[in-house]
N, C-alpha and C positions, 0 to 999 in steps of 0.2 A: 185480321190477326194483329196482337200489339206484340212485340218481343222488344224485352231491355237487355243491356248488359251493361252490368251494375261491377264497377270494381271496387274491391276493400281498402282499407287503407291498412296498410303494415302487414305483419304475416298471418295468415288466415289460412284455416284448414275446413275445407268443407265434408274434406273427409271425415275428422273429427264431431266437428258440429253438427254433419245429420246421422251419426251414428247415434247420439242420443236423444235425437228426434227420432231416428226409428223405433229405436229401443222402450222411449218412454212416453210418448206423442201419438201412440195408434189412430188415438179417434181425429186426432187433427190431420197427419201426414201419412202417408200412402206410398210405397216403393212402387215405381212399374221401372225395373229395370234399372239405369241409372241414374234415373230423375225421378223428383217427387213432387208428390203431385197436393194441392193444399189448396183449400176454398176459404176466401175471407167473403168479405159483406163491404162491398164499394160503392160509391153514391146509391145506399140502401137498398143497391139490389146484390144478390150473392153472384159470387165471380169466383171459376177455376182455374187456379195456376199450375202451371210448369213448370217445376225449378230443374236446371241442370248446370252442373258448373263446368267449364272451358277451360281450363286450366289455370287463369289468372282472373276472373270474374265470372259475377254468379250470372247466370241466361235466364229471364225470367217469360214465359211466354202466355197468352189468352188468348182464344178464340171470340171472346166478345167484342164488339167493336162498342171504345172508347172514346170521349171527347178529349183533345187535348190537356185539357184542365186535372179528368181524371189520370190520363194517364201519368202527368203529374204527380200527381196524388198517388199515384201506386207506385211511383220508385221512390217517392218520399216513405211511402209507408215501407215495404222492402225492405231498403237501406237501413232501417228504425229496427223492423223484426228481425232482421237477421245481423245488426250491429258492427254493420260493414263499416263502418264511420270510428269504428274504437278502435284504436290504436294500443295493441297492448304492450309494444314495445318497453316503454316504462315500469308494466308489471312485472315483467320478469328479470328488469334489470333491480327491482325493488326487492324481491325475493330471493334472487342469489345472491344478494347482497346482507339482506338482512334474514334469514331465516334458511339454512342449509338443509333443513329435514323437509320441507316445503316443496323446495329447489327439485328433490327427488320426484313429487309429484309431477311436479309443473314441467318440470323439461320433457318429460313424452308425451305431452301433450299440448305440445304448443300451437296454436291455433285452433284451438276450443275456444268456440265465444257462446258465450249468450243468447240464446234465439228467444224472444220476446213474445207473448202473444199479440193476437190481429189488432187486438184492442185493448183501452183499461178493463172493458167490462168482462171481457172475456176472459182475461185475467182472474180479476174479482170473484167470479163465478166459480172457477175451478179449484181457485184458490179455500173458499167455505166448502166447496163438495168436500177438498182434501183429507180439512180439518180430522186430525186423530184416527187417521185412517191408511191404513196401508196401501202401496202404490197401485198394485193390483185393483183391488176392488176401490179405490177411487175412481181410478180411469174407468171400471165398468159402471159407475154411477152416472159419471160425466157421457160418456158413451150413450148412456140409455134418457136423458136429459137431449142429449144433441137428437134423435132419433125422434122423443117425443113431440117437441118443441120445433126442431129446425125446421127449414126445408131442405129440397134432396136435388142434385146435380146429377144427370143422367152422363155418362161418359162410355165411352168405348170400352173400357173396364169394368164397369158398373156403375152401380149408385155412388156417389157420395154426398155426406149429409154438410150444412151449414151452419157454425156456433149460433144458435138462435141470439135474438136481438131482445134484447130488454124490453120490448111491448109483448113480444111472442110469449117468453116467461110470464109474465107480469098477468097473461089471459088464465095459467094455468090456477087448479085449487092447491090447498095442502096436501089434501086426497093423490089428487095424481102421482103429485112422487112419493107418498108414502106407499103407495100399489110397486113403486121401482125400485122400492128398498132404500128409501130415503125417511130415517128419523122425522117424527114428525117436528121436532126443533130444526133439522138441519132441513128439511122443507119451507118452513115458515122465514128462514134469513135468505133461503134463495129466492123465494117470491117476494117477500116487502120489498126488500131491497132493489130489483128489478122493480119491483111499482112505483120506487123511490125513484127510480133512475126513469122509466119511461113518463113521468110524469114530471120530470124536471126538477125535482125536490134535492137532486145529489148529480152535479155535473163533475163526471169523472175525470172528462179532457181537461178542464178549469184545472185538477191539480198538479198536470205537467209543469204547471206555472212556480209550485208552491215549491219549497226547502222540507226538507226532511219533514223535521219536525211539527212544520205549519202542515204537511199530509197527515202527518198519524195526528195531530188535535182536529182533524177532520172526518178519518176516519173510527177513530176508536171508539165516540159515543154511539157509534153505529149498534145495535143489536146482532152480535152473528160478527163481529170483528172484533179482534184481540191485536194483543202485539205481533205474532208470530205471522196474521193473517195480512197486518198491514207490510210487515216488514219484507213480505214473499210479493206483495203485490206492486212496493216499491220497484224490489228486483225483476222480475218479472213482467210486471205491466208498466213500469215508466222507466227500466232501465240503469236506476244509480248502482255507481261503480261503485262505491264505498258503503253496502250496508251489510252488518253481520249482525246476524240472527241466533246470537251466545247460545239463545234455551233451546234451539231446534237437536233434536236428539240425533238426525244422522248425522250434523256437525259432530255432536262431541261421539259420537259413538269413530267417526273417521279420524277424529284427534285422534283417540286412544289409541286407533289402530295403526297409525304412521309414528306418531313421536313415541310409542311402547310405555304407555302409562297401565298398571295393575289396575286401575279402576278408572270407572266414566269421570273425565273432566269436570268441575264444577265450572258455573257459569263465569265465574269473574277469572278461571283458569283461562277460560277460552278468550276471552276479553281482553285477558294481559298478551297472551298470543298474539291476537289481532292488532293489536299498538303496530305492531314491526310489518303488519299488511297493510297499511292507510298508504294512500288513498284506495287502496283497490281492493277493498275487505270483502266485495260481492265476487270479483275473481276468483281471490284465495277460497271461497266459501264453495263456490260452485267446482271446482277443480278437487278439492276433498270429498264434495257429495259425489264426483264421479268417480274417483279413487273408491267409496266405501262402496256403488254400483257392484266392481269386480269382485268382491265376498272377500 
C-alpha cells in the first residue's frame, strides 16, 4: 500500500471542492462514505485512489505497489489535480477589494479550488464531448466513451472504469460512438484527435510549457477546437489562474444573476468586469459558475 499526505498551501476547503466533484464528476469520482474514490492511468498502467481529507491535508491511498519514482509521480500529480499548491489568499484579498457584488459570492465559499483533470488529454476529451451540450447529457456521453473504450477496476464496491488512453480511442470507428449517441461530427474530432495524439502528431504535456496564447495558436487550427474549447481546456487541463471565457453563456447568464442586470451580459460587458479580476479571472469565473449551479 502507498498512502501520502499531501498539505495545501493557504486556506482549502475539501468540503467545498469535492462537493462539486460529486455533484458534477460522476463518471470520474465515486462517494464511499467519506472518501472518494478516483482512477487515474500512472506509468500506463490504471491505478485506484483513496482520497480522504484529515483535517489539515488530503490522505491519498493505493493498494498497488509503486516504485519510488512513481510514487513521486503521484503526489506530483495529486498536488497538480487538486491545486493544493494555489494559494488563494491574494484572490480574495483582490475581490473585496475591487468588486463588492463578487465579494458576496466568493466569501461562502472560500476554499473552492479547482480540481483539474488526470491529464491534458482527459481534459481535451471531455472538454469536445461537452461542446453545446448540456451538463447532464454530456456527462452521460463521456460515461458511455469511458465504459466503451476504458478499462475496468474491480473493488470491493464494484467496478470502476478508467479515462481511456488516446491509443484505446484512436482503435475506435465513427460508428461506434455514433451507436452512443455521439454526432457523427462530434465522433470524428474525438477520434482524429486521439490518432493525432497517440501517434505523436500533437504532444499535449509539451503545452504546460507554452503562454496562453502560444496554446490557443496551437490548438485552435485543430478540427473540433474552438475558443471556448481551448480556453476550458486551459482552465481545466493546465490550470491558469487567469483565463475568462466572456462568451461561455453560464458566465454571463451568472453575471446577470448576481450583479441584477435585465438582460444577458454582452461579451465585452463581461470583459470590462473581469479587468478588476486579473490575475485571477479563472477563480472569479469558476466561483460564478458555482453560484449559477444553486438555480
Amino acid at each position: 500500500m502507498v498512502r501520502l499526505r499531501l498539505k495545501p498551501k493557504g486556506i482549502y476547503s475539501f468540503q467545498e471542492t469535492s462537493r462539486r466533484l460529486i455533484q458534477f464528476e460522476k463518471t470520474a469520482y465515486r462517494q464511499d462514505g467519506e472518501d472518494l474514490l478516483r482512477t487515474i492511468r500512472l506509468a500506463d498502467r490504471p491505478l485506484l485512489l483513496r482520497l480522504r481529507w484529515l483535517g489539515d491535508a488530503l490522505e491519498v491511498q493505493t493498494d498497488s505497489l509503486l516504485e519510488d519514482e512513481n510514487v513521486q509521480e503521484l503526489e506530483v500529480r495529486i498536488r497538480r489535480m487538486f491545486s493544493l499548491d494555489v494559494d488563494l489568499t491574494p484572490f480574495y484579498e483582490v475581490i473585496r477589494n475591487a468588486d463588492p457584488m463578487l465579494h458576496t459570492v466568493v466569501e461562502p465559499r472560500k476554499g473552492l479550488h479547482i480540481v483539474l483533470d488526470a491529464d491534458p488529454y482527459e481534459c481535451l476529451m471531455k472538454t469536445i464531448i461537452s461542446q453545446q451540450l448540456n451538463v447532464t447529457f454530456a456527462a452521460t456521453l463521456i460515461g458511455r466513451l469511458v465504459e466503451t473504450a476504458g478499462e475496468t477496476i474491480r473493488t470491493d464496491r464494484g467496478e470502476m472504469t478508467v479515462f481511456p488512453s488516446p491509443e484505446e480511442v484512436a482503435r475506435l470507428r465513427y460508428e461506434d460512438l455514433q451507436a452512443l449517441q455521439f454526432s457523427r461530427r462530434k465522433a470524428e474530432y474525438v477520434i482524429d484527435l486521439s490518432r493525432r495524439v497517440a501517434e505523436g502528431r500533437l504532444d499535449l504535456f509539451r503545452l504546460e510549457h507554452l503562454s496562453n496564447e502560444e496554446v490557443m495558436e496551437q490548438l485552435l487550427p485543430l478540427r473540433g477546437v474552438g475558443r471556448w474549447t481551448a480556453e476550458c481546456f486551459l482552465l481545466f487541463g493546465l490550470g491558469r489562474p487567469d483565463l475568462l471565457p466572456a462568451a461561455d453563456i453560464g458566465l454571463r447568464n451568472a453575471i446577470r444573476q448576481v450583479y441584477g442586470h435585465d438582460s444577458q451580459p454582452t461579451i465585452e460587458t463581461v470583459r470590462q468586469l473581469g479587468d478588476a479580476w486579473a490575475p485571477w479571472r479563472s477563480y472569479a469565473t469558476f466561483y460564478l459558475w458555482d453560484r449559477l449551479s444553486e438555480g
